[in-house]
N, C-alpha and C positions, 0 to 999 in steps of 0.2 A: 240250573247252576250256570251254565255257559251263556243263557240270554241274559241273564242277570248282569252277570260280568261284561257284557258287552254293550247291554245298555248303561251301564253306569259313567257318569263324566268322567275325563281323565282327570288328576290333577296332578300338578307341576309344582313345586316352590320357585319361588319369584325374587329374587333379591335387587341388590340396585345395577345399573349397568356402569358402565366404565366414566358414560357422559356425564350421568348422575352425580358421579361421585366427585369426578372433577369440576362442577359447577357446586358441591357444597363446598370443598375445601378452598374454590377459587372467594367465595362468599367469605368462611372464616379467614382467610389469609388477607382477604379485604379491609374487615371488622376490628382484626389486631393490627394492621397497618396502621388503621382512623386511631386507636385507642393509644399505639403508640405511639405517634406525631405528637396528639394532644396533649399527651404528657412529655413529650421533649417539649412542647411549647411552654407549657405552665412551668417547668422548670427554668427554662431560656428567664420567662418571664419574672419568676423569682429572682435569679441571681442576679438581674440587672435591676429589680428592685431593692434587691440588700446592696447592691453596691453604690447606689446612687446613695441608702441612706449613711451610707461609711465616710463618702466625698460629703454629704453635708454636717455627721458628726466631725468631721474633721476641721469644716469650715470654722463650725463654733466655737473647734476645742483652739484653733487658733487665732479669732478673735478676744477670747477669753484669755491667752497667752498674752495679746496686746495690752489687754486693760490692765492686767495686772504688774507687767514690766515695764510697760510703755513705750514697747515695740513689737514688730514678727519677726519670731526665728529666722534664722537661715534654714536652707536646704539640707536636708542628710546627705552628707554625699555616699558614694557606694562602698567607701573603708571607716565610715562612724559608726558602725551599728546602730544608725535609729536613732541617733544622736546629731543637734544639730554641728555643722563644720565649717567656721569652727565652732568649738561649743561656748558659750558664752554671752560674747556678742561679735560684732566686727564686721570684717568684708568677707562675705559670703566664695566660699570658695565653687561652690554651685549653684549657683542663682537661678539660673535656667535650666540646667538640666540635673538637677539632685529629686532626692526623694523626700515623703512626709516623714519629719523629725517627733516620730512616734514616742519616740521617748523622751524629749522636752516638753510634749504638750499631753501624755498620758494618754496617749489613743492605742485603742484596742481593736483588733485583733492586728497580731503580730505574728511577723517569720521567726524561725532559730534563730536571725541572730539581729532580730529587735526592731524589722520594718514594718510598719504598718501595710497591711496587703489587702485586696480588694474580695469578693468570695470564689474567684480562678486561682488563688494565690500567688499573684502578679504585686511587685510592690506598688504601692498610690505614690504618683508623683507630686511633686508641690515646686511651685518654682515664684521667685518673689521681687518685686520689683527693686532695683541696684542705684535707678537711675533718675531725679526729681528735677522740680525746676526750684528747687530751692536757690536765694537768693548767692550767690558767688559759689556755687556749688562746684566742685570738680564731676566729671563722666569717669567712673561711675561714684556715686556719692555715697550710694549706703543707707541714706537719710531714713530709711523705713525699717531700718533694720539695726540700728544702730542705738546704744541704750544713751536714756537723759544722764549727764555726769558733767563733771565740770571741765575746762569749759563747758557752757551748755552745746549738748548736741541732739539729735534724731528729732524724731517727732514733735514731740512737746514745744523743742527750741524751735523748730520751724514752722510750726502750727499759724501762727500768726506773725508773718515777714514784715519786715518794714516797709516792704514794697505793697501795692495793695493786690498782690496776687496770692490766691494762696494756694498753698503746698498739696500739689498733685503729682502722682507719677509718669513718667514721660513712653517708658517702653514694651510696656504689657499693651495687646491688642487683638481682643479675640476676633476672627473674620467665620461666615458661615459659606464663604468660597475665599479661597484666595487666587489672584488671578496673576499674569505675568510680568505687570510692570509696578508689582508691590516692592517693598524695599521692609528692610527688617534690623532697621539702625536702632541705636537707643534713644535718638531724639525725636525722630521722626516716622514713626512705623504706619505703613501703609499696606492693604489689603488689595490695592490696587484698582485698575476704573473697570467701570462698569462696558467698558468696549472688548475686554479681554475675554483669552476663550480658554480656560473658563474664564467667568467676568467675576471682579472683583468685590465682592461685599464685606462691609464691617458691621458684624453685629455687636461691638462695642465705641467709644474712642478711645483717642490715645491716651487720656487723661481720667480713664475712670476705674480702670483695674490696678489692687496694687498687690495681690495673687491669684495663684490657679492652683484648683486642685484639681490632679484626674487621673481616670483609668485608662491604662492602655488595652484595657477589652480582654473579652476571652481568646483573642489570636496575638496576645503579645508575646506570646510564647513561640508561638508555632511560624508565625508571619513573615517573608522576607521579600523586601523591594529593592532593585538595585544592588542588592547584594548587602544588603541590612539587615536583621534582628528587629522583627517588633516591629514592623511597619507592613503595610498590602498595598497601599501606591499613595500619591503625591498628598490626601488630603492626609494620613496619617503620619508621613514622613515628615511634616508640620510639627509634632507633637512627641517626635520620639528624639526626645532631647537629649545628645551625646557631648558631654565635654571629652570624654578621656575613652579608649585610648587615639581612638579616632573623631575627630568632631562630625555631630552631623545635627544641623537644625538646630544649634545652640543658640537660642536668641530667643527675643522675647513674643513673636508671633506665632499666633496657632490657629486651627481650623474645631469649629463646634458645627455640626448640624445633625440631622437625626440618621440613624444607621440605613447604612446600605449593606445590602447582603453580598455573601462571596461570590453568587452569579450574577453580581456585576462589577460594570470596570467600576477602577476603586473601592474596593470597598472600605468599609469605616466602622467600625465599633467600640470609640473611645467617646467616654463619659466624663461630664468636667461639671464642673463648678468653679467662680470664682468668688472672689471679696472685693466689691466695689468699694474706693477710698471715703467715699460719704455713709457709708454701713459704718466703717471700720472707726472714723470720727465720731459718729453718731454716739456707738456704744462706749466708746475710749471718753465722751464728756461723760456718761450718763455713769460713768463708773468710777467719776473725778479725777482721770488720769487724763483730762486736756481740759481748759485750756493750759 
C-alpha cells in the first residue's frame, strides 16, 4: 500500500495565472474598443448623411417656393418661429445671418417652436442674397426676394433689363480658404489671393450663388472661438452668422471644404449647399414663372 502510494504521480489542478488572465481581458478590452469606434464611426457617418439629405431637401423645397411665388423667402430670423421675417415679402430683416423658414416652405423636421433643424438638433441656416446688379438698383435691393406686383418688381421684372446684362447677384461667395486680404462687401466679395497665409481660394464667384443652406455641425452647440458660440476657429467663424445681439460674420462670405477633426488646428464641421442663380432660373422658366 505504501509503494503504491508513492509510486503513483502527484497531481496538481492548474488554472490560469495572473499573466494569462491579463493578456485575455487585455485582447477582449481590445475587441470591444475596435467594435465600438466602428460603430461611433457608422453613426458619425449617418448623421452627416441624413443631414446633408435635410440641406438638399431644403434646397428643393425652396426652389419650389421660387416657382410658385416668383421669388425666395427671406431668413427666419430667431423671434419668427420658423417663419419667414418678415413674413410675406420685403426687405429681409436677416439676410445673412437668420435661419431656414421652415414654415413658408413646409420643411420637415422641426424644433418646438417651428425651425427646421439638422439630425444634432441644431437649427439649418439659410441666408439669401439682398443685393443684384439690377439696372438703377439701390444696395441692398431685395430683387431676389421680393414678390412680382405693380409697379413691377423682383425677379420676373428684372429678369430681362434693358440693359444687356442680366440679373445676377452680387454678394453671396463661397471660398474653400479664405485668406487675409479678402474683403466681404456687398458688391464686391473676395476670398482673397492666393499669396495669403492661409492663401485665398474661391470655390464660387461673385455672381453665381443667390443662397446657402447649412449646418453648423455637430459642435455648434458646444463650440467657442474668441469668445463665440458655435464656432472652433477662423474657418467656422465665416459661417456662424450673428446680426443681433452682437454682430459677428454677418455678411455674405463663407468658407466650404471637407471636415477637419478637433485634433487639429481649426477645426470644421459645417455642411452647405447652395442654389446657383442659373438652377434657380432654369426651373423658375420651366415652371412658367419667367420669363
Amino acid at each position: 500500500m505504501t509503494a503504491l502510494s508513492a509510486s503513483a504521480p502527484e497531481r496538481r489542478e492548474r488554472g490560469f495565472t495572473l499573466t494569462e488572465l491579463a493578456v485575455v481581458f487585455t485582447i477582449v478590452a481590445f475587441l470591444l474598443a475596435s467594435a465600438m469606434y466602428t460603430l461611433s464611426a457608422q453613426t458619425e457617418g449617418r448623421n452627416l448623411g441624413d443631414t446633408q439629405r435635410r440641406l438638399e431637401d431644403a434646397k428643393e423645397l425652396l426652389v419650389a417656393f421660387a416657382m410658385v411665388n416668383g421669388r425666395l423667402p427671406c431668413p427666419a430670423s430667431s423671434t419668427s418661429n420658423g417663419d419667414e421675417a418678415p413674413s410675406g415679402t420685403g426687405n429681409c430683416t436677416d439676410a445673412y445671418a437668420g435661419f431656414l423658414p421652415a414654415k413658408a416652405i413646409g420643411f420637415t423636421p422641426i424644433d418646438a417652436l417651428g425651425y427646421g433643424i439638422d439630425v444634432w438638433g441644431n437649427r439649418i441656416r439659410y441666408a439669401v442674397s439682398i443685393n443684384s446688379n439690377a439696372a438703377g438698383a439701390a444696395n441692398p435691393d431685395y430683387t431676389f426676394t421680393t414678390a412680382p406686383v405693380s409697379p413691377a418688381t423682383g425677379i420676373k421684372y428684372n429678369f430681362n433689363p434693358t440693359t444687356t446684362t442680366t440679373l445676377t447677384p452680387l454678394d453671396l461667395l463661397i471660398c474653400s480658404s479664405y485668406g487675409g486680404s479678402g474683403n466681404t462687401t456687398t458688391t464686391g466679395p473676395s476670398c482673397g489671393a492666393s499669396g495669403d497665409t492661409p492663401p485665398g481660394v474661391a470655390a464660387t464667384n461673385q455672381s453665381t450663388v443667390v443662397a446657402v443652406i447649412w449646418s453648423q455641425g455637430k459642435n455648434a452647440a458646444t463650440a467657442s472661438y474668441s469668445s463665440v458660440l458655435g464656432q472652433s476657429g477662423e474657418d467656422e467663424k465665416m459661417n456662424n452668422k450673428i446680426r443681433l445681439p452682437t454682430a459677428n460674420s454677418n455678411h455674405g462670405v463663407f468658407v466650404y471644404h471637407p471636415p477637419r477633426p478637433f485634433t487639429e488646428a481649426n477645426e470644421f464641421d459645417d455642411q452647405m449647399v447652395w442654389i446657383p442663380v442659373g438652377l434657380l432660373y432654369g426651373r423658375m422658366i420651366t415652371a412658367g414663372a419667367l420669363p
